[in-house]
N, C-alpha and C positions, 0 to 999 in steps of 0.2 A: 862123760860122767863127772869128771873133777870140775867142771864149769859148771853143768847143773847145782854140783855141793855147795860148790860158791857163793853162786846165785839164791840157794835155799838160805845157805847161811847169813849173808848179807840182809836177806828178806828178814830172817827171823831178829838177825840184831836193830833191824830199824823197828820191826813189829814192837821189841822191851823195849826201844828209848820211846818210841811213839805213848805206850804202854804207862811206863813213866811220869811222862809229860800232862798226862789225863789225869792220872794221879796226885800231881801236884797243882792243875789246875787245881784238881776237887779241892783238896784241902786250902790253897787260895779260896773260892768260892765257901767252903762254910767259914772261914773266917769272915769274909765281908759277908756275910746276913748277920752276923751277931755286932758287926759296925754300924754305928749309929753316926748319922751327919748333922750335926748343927752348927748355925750361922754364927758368925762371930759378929754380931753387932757392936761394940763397945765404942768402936772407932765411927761408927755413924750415928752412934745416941752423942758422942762427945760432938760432931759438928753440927746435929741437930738443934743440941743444948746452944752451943755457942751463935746459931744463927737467930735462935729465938730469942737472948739475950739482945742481939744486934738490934733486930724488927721491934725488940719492946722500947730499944733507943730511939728508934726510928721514929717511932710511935709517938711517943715521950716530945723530941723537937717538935713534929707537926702539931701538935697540942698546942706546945709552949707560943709559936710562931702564930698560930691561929689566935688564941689568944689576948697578943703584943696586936697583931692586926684588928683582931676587931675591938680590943680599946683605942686603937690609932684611929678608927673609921667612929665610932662615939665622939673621941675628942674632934672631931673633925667634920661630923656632922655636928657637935654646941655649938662650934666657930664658925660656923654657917648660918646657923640659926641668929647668932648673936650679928653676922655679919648683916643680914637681910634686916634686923627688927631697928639697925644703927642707918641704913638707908633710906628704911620709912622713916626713921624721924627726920634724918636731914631733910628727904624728900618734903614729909610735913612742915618742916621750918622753916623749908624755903621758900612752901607755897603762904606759909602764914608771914613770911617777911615781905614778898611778895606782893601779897594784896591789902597788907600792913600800910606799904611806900604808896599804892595808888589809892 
């Protein structure tokens, strides 16, 4: 009989801490439904910010570069133009010296 009391008794103190433990969940659980979770973005609006500054540099050289090239490629096609229009005259001068001598 003193083993059964034991046994009963044992049972019943784990039934209150179990008992307990429910209890304190609860009140855990309605405190998180009245917790609200929100993102902390600041730290990713700040590298956001700072990459689109970068891309608008980026931006900005290829421009600049495109440009510098295609005045380089104008000045470079006059000096061609002028090169070709300075062969036909030699060309022409030399045919008119040419049939000049004979």
């Amino acid at each position: 009989m003193a083993k059964l009391e034991q046994i009963t008794e044992l049972l019943v103190n784990e039934l209150r801490d179990f008992e307990r433990g429910i209890e304190r969940l609860e009140r855990l659980n309605e405190g998180l439904r009245d917790t609200t979770v929100q993102m902390d973005l600041t730290e990713l609006k700040s590298l956001l910010d700072e990459h689109q500054k970068k891309m608008a540099d980026h931006q900005n050289t290829i421009r600049q570069f495109g440009n510098v090239f295609e005045n380089g490629v104008k000045r470079i096609k006059s000096y061609f133009i002028w090169l070709i229009v300075v062969c036909v005259f030699c060309l022409g001068f030399s045919v008119v010296l040419v049939i000049g001598v004979f």
